[in-house]
N, C-alpha and C positions, 0 to 999 in steps of 0.2 A: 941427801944421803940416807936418810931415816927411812923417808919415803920408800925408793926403790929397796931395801932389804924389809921393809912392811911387804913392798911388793911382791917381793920374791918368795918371801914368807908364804903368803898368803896362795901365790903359785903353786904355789911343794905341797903345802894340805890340800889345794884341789885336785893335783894331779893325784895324790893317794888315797882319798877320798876315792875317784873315781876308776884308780886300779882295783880296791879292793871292794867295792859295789858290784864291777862289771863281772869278776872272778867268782862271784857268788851266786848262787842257785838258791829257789824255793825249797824249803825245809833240810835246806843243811846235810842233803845223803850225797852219798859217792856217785859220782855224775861222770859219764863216760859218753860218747856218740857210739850210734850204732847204725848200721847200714842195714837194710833189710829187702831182698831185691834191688830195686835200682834207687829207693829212698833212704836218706841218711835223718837221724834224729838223735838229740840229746836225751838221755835217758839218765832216771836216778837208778843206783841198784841197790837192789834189797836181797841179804844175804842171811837176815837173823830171824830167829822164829817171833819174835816179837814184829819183825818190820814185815814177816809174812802176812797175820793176825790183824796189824793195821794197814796193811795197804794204802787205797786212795782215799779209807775212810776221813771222811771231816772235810775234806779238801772241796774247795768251789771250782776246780776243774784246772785244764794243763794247756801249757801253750800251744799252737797249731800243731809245731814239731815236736814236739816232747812226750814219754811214754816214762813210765816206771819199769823196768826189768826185774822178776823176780830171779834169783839163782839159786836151784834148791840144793842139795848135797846128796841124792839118787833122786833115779826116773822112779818116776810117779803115777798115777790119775788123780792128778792135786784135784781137789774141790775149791771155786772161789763162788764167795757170793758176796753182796752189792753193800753188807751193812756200812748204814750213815754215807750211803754215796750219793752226793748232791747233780750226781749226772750221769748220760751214759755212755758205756766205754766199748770197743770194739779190744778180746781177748784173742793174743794171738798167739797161739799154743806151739811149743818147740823141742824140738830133740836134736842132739845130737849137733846143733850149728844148720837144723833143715825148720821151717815151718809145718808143723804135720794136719795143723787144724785152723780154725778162725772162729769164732765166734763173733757173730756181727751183729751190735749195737743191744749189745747187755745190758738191759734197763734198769735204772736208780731203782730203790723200793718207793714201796707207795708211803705215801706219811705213815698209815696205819701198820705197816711193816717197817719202817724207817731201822729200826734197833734188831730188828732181827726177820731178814727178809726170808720168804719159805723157798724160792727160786736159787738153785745149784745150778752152777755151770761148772761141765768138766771135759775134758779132750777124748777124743775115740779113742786114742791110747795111749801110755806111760809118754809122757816130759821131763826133762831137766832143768824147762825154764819157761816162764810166762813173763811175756808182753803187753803190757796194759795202755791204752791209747787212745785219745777221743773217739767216740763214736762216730762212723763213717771215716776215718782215716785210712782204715787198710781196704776199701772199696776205689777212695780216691786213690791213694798211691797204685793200688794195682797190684797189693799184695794177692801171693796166692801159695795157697799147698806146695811146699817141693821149693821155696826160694831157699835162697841161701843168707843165714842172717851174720853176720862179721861186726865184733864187738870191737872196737877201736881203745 
């Protein structure tokens, strides 16, 4: 009798163990899926001027599917650049719920620029929201100018 409620025990903390593992995300942001043309992906969002400033810095890079969303509070020509990014990312630049631009395959800094890269990337015109996402991913998905992006 001991036994089986040892057992059962021991059930109940794996099972929550492993609901509260699966429910979590890299670095603890607001994570939503989002569709972008005909590809769907987990995104974290970044909504504060603080999580604008750090971005992907630090980070050793994102799962196949998964992007950071920035969401500013007005349209823009945000500047991003690469500081302390250990890889590089393809930016995909947004207005209005439209894709208007892409940058493709924004390269890490060099060691010697590591902390403060001289390289600005910006959109050919005001944004309300940037997409950040391994490099080559909006090549492979088939993203393009004029999609339609649906945040779930």
């Amino acid at each position: 009798m001991i036994k089986k409620i040892f057992l059962i025990i021991v059930i109940i903390i794996i099972v929550i163990i492993i609901f509260i593992t699966t429910g979590k995300k890299p670095d603890s942001g607001n994570f939503n899926y989002l569709t972008v043309g005909r590809s769907r992906l987990s995104v974290e969002i970044i909504t504060t001027p603080a999580g604008f400033e750090k971005g992907l810095s630090g980070r050793k890079g994102l799962c196949s599917d998964c992007g950071v969303l920035f969401v500013f509070p007005e349209r823009q020509q945000y500047s991003f650049w690469m500081k302390q990014m250990y890889f590089d990312i393809d930016i995909v630049w947004i207005d209005e719920g439209r894709v208007v631009d892409i940058t493709y395959g924004a390269k890490r800094p060099s060691v010697a620029e590591f902390n403060a890269p001289k390289e600005i990337y910006q959109p050919q015109m005001p944004v309300d929201r940037v997409l950040e996402v391994n490099a080559g991913w909006a090549k492979e998905k088939g993203i393009k100018v004029g999609d339609l992006m649906v945040l779930e």
